[in-house]
C-alpha positions in Angstrom: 130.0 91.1 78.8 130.8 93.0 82.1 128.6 93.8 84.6 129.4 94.6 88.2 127.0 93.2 90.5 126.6 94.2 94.5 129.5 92.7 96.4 126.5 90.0 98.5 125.1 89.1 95.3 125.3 85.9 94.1 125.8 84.5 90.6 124.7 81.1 89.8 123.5 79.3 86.9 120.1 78.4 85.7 121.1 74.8 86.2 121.7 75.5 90.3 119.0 77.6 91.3 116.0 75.5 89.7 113.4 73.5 91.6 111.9 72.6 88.0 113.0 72.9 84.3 110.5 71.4 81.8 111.5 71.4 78.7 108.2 70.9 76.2 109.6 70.9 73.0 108.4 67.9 70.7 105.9 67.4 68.3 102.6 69.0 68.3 99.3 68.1 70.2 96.2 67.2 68.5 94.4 70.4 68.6 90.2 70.9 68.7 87.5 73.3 68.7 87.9 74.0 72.6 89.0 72.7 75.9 92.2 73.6 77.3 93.9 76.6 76.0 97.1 75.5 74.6 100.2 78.1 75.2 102.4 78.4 72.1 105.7 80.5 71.8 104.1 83.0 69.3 101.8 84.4 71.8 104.3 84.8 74.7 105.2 88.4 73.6 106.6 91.7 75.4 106.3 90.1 79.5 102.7 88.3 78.9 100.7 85.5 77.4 98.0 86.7 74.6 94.6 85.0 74.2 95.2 81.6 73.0 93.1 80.4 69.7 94.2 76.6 70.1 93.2 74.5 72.6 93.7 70.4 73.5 91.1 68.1 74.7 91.3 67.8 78.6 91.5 63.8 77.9 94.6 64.6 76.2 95.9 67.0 78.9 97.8 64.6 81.3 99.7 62.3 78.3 100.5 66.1 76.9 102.1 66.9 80.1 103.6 64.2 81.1 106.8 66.2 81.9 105.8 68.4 83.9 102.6 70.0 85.4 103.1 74.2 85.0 102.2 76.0 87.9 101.2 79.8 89.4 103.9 81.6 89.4 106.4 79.5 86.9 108.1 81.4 84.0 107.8 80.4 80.5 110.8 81.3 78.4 110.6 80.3 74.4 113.7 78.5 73.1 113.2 79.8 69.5 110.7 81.5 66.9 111.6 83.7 68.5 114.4 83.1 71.3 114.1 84.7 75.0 110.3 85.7 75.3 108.9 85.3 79.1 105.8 85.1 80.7 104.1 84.2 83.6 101.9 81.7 84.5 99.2 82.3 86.2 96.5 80.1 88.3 94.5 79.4 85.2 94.5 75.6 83.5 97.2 75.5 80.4 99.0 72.8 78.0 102.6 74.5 77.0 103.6 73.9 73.2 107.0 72.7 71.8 110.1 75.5 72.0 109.0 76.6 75.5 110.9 75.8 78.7 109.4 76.6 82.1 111.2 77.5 84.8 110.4 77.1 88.6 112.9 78.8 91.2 114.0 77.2 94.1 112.1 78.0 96.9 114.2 80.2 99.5 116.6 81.0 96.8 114.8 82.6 93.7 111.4 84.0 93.5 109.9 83.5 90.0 108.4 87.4 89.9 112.0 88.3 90.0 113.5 85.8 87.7 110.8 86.7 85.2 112.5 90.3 85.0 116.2 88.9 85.8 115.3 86.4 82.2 113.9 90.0 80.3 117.3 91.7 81.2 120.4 92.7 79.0 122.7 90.5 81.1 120.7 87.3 80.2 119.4 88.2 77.5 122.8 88.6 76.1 123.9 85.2 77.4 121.0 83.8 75.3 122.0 85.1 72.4 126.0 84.0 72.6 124.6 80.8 73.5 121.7 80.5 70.1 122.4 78.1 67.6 121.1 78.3 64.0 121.3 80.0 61.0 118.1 81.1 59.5 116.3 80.8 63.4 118.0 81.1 66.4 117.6 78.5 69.1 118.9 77.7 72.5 119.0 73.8 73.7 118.0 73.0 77.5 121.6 72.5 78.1 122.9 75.9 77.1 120.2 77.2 79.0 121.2 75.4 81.9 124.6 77.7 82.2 123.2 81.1 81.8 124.1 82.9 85.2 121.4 84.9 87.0 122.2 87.4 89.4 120.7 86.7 92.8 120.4 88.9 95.4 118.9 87.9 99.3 115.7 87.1 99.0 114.0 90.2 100.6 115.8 92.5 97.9 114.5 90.4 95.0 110.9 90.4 96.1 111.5 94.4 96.9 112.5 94.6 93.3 110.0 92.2 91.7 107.0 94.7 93.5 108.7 97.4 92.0 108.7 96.4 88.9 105.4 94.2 89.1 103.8 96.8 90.1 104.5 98.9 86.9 103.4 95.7 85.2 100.2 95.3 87.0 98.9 98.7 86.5 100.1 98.3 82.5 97.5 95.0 83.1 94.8 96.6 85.0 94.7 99.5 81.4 94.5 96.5 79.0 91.8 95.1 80.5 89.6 98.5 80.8 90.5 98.9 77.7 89.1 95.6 76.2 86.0 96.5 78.7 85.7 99.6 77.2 86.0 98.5 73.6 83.7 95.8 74.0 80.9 98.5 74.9 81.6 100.7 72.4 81.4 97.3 70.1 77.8 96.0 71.8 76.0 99.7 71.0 77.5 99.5 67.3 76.1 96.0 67.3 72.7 96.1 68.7 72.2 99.5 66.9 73.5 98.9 63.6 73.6 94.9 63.3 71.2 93.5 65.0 68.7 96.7 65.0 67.7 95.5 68.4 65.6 99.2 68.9 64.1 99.4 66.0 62.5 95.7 66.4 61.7 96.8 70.0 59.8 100.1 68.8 58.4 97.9 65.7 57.2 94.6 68.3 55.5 97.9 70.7 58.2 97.7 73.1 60.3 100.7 74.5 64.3 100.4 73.4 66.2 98.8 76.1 68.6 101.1 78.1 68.3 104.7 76.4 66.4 107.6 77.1 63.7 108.5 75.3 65.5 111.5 73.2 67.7 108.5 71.9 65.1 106.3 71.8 63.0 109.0 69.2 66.1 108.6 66.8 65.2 104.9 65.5 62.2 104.5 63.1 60.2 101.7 64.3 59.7 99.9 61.2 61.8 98.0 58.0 62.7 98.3 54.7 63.9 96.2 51.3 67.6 96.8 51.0 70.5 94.9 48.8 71.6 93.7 52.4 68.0 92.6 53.6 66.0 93.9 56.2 67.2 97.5 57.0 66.2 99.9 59.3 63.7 102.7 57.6 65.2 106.0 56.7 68.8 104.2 56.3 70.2 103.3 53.0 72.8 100.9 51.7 75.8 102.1 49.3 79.4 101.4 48.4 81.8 101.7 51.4 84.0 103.1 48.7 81.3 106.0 48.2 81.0 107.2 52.2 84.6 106.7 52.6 87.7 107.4 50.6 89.6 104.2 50.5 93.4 104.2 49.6 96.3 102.2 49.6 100.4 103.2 50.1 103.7 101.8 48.8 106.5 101.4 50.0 109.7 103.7 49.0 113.6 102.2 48.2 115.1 100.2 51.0 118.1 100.9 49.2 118.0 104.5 49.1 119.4 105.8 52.4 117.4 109.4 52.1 114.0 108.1 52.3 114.3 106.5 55.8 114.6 107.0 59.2 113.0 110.7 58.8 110.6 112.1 61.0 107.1 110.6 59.2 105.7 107.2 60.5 105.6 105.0 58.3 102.9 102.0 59.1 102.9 98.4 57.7 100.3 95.4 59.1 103.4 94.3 61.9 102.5 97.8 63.2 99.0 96.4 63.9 99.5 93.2 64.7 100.8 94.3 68.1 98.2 96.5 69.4 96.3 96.1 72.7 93.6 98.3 71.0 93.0 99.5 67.9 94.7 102.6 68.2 98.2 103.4 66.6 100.2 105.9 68.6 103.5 105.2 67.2 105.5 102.8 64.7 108.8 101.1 64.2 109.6 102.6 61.4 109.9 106.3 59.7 110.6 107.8 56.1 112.0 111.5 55.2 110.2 113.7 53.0 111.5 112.3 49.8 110.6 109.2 50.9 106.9 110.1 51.4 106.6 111.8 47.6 107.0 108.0 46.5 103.9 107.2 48.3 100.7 108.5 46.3 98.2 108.1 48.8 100.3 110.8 51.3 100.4 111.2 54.1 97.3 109.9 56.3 95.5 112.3 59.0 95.0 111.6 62.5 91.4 109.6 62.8 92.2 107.4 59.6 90.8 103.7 59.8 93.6 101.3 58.6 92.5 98.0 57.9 95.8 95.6 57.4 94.6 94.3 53.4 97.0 91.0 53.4 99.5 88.6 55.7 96.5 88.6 57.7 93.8 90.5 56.5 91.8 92.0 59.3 94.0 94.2 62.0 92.4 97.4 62.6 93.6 101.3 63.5 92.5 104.4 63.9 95.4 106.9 63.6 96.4 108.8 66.7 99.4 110.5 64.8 99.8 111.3 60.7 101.6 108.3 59.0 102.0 106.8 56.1 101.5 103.2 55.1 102.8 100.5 52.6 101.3 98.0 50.4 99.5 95.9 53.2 97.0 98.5 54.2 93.7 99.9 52.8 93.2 103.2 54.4 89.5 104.5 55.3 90.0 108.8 55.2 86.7 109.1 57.2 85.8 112.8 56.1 82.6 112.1 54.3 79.5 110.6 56.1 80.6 107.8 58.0 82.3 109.0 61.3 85.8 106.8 61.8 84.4 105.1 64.9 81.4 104.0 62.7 84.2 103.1 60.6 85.9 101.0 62.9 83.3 98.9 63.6 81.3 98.5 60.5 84.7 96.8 59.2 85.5 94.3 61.7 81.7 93.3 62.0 81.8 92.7 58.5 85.1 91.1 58.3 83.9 87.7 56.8 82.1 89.9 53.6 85.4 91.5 53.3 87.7 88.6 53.6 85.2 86.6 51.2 85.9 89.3 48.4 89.8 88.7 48.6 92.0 86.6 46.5 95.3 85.6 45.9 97.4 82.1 45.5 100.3 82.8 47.8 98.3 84.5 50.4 95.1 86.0 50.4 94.9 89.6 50.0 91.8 92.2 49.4 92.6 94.7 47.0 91.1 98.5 46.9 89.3 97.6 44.1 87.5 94.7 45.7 87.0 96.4 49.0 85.4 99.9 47.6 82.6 98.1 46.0 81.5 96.4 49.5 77.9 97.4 50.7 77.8 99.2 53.6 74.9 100.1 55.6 74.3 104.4 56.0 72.3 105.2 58.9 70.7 108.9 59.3 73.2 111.5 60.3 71.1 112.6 63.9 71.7 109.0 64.0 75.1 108.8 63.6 76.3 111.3 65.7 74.3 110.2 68.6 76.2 106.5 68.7 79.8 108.8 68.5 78.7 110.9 71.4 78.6 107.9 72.8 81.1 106.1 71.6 84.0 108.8 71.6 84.3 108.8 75.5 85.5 105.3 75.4 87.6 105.9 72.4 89.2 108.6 74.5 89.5 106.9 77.7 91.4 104.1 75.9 93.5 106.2 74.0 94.6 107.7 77.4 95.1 104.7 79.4 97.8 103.6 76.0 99.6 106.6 76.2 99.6 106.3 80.5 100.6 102.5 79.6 103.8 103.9 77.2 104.6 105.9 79.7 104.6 102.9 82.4 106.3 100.9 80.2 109.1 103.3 79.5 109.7 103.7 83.6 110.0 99.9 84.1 112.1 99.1 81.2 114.5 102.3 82.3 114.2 100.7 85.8 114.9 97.0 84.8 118.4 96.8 84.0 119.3 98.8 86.8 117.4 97.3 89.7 118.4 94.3 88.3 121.8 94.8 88.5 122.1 96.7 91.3 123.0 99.9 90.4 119.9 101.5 91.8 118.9 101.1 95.2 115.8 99.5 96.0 114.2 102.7 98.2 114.9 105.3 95.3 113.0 103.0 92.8 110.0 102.5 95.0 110.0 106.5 95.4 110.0 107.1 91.7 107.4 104.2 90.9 105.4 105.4 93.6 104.8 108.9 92.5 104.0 107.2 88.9 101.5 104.6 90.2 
């Protein structure tokens, strides 16, 4: 590994410049309904912590911690499964899971916004890897940790790069968060339209639909009727999701046969999904050729396509930005009948426990074509229809824009990274560039 650093650079190891290493590997807590959220290494991914689903009850927090309390601003680095994730903490209350380490810098010596980006970089990420144990998953113990060198510049240049680079991150942040605002509204009219038929009581009970005009308001019948799924809405009707939609499957070609990868057609599988922000799919890892795609029957897949991932978890959701194709794992919903794809969208995952319940399997549960097509699915009137996607397509489109400004965020800082963090850009002409970005 050679790297050549600024000559007033320092280089120490992890071991030297630590206020606080806290190793939490061990057995597993007791986990319950709720309390507080419990930090595992499989949802420290790409710089940030995802939503935890486990939590620890706050009697149990202080024997769980007993090593250590974290702290705003300490960096979580996992040890294995996989090796050399980081995140931040921030102010919020959080139990740490086994294979994660946090690190605190010493103060005066290392900020943690900076070593959060030094830890993401080639040089140590490198180091990691020569130092991993393991054969089937690689692993790092606290002691090999403790000799991975971090460059450290004075202080002042590694807060100057950490707001260079935080920066980037923040405004990456700030379009998640609209995002899931956004997708949440587009999921409450869906829902109180379509679910909970919240005008339709309101015009049946006398009352005038909450927060529409009227011309919207005139689109909802103000009475009931008999239906296979209860209680529907008048003038709607109730059919097959496999009769409003064409539902199909893909394959997946050779691995062994060189010419039917790496072409220029996306190929999608569930892993795809599973790291979306929003359920959108602007790119994926990876492609087939031409000849590759004829071994696929279902084709290739037009922009606006709901994919719904059918096994090793059922239940991530798409809609197509580009034309791919997709394997095995994936039902694909060609929306180019009745049902508008953002209707789509959201008529699956609010009746993801129906579809789940219709799947099978002993190794892992997977819903087939078969048993999805015959689902019941709820029609409403087309004037209805395409009043909820005039709504509802200005928030699709605002959160498709912020993912692609996000990519293109993304791409800057992880250009930026290696080279602020080694020195071989200056500080000023990275704050220009991000500037003009952000």
């Amino acid at each position: 590994m050679i790297n050549e650093f600024p000559s007033h650079w320092q280089m120490m190891p992890i071991a030297d410049c630590m206020s606080a290493i806290i190793d939490y590997r061990g057995k597993s807590p007791g986990k319950v309904p709720f309390g507080v959220p419990l930090v595992t290494a499989r949802i420290v991914k790409n710089g940030r912590i995802l939503s935890p689903e486990e939590f620890i009850a706050p009697s149990e927090y202080g024997l769980w911690m007993r090593r250590g309390f974290p702290q705003a601003g300490d960096i979580l680095v996992t040890t294995e499964a996989p090796l050399g994730e980081v995140a931040q903490l921030d102010g919020r209350m959080v139990a740490l899971a086994q294979r994660l380490i946090t690190l605190r810098g010493k103060p005066g010596l290392l900020d943690n916004t900076f070593l959060k980006f030094a830890m993401q970089s080639s040089f140590v990420r490198e180091q990691l890897q020569a130092r991993a144990t393991g054969t089937t998953v690689l692993g790092i113990r606290q002691s090999e940790l403790r000799k991975v060198n971090l460059p450290i510049p004075p202080l002042a240049e590694q807060r100057a790069i950490a707001h260079i680079l935080g920066t980037l991150d923040d405004k990456i942040e700030l379009n998640r968060r609209m995002n899931e605002t956004l997708e949440a509204m587009a999921r409450a009219i869906f829902k109180s339209w379509f679910v909970d038929f919240g005008p339709v009581r309101a015009k049946a009970e006398g009352r005038p639909p909450f927060g529409m005009d009227a011309a919207t308001a005139a689109l909802f019948p103000g009475s009931f009727q008999d239906s296979p799924l209860g209680k529907i809405p008048k003038g709607c009707r109730v059919c097959p999701i496999g009769d409003v939609v064409e539902a199909v499957g893909g394959a997946t070609p050779s691995t062994s046969n060189p010419a039917f990868w790496d072409g220029e057609i996306h190929f999608a599988t569930p892993k795809d999904m599973a790291s979306l922000t929003a359920p959108i799919l602007l790119d994926t890892e990876r492609s087939i050729t031409q000849a590759g795609l004829e071994n696929i029957s279902s084709g290739l897949l037009p922009k606006g396509t709901v994919l719904l991932s059918s096994r090793a978890p059922i239940g991530y959701l798409a809609i197509l930005e580009v034309p791919v194709a997709v394997n095995q794992g994936i039902i694909a919903m060609i929306c180019d009948k009745e049902l508008p794809n953002l209707y789509v969208l959201h008529w699956t995952r609010e009746n993801m426990d129906t579809i789940i319940g219709n799947a099978n399997g002993t190794t892992f549960q997977e819903i087939s074509k078969r048993n999805f097509r015959p689902i019941q699915a709820l029609v409403p009137p087309s004037d209805l229809l395409n009043r909820f996607v005039q709504l509802a397509a200005p928030l699709h489109g605002r959160i498709v824009a912020n993912l692609f400004e996000s990519r293109t965020l993304a791409a800057i800082r992880d250009a930026l990274l290696p080279k602020l963090i080694s020195g071989e850009i200056r500080v000023k002409d990275a704050e220009r560039l991000a500037g003009k970005i952000t």
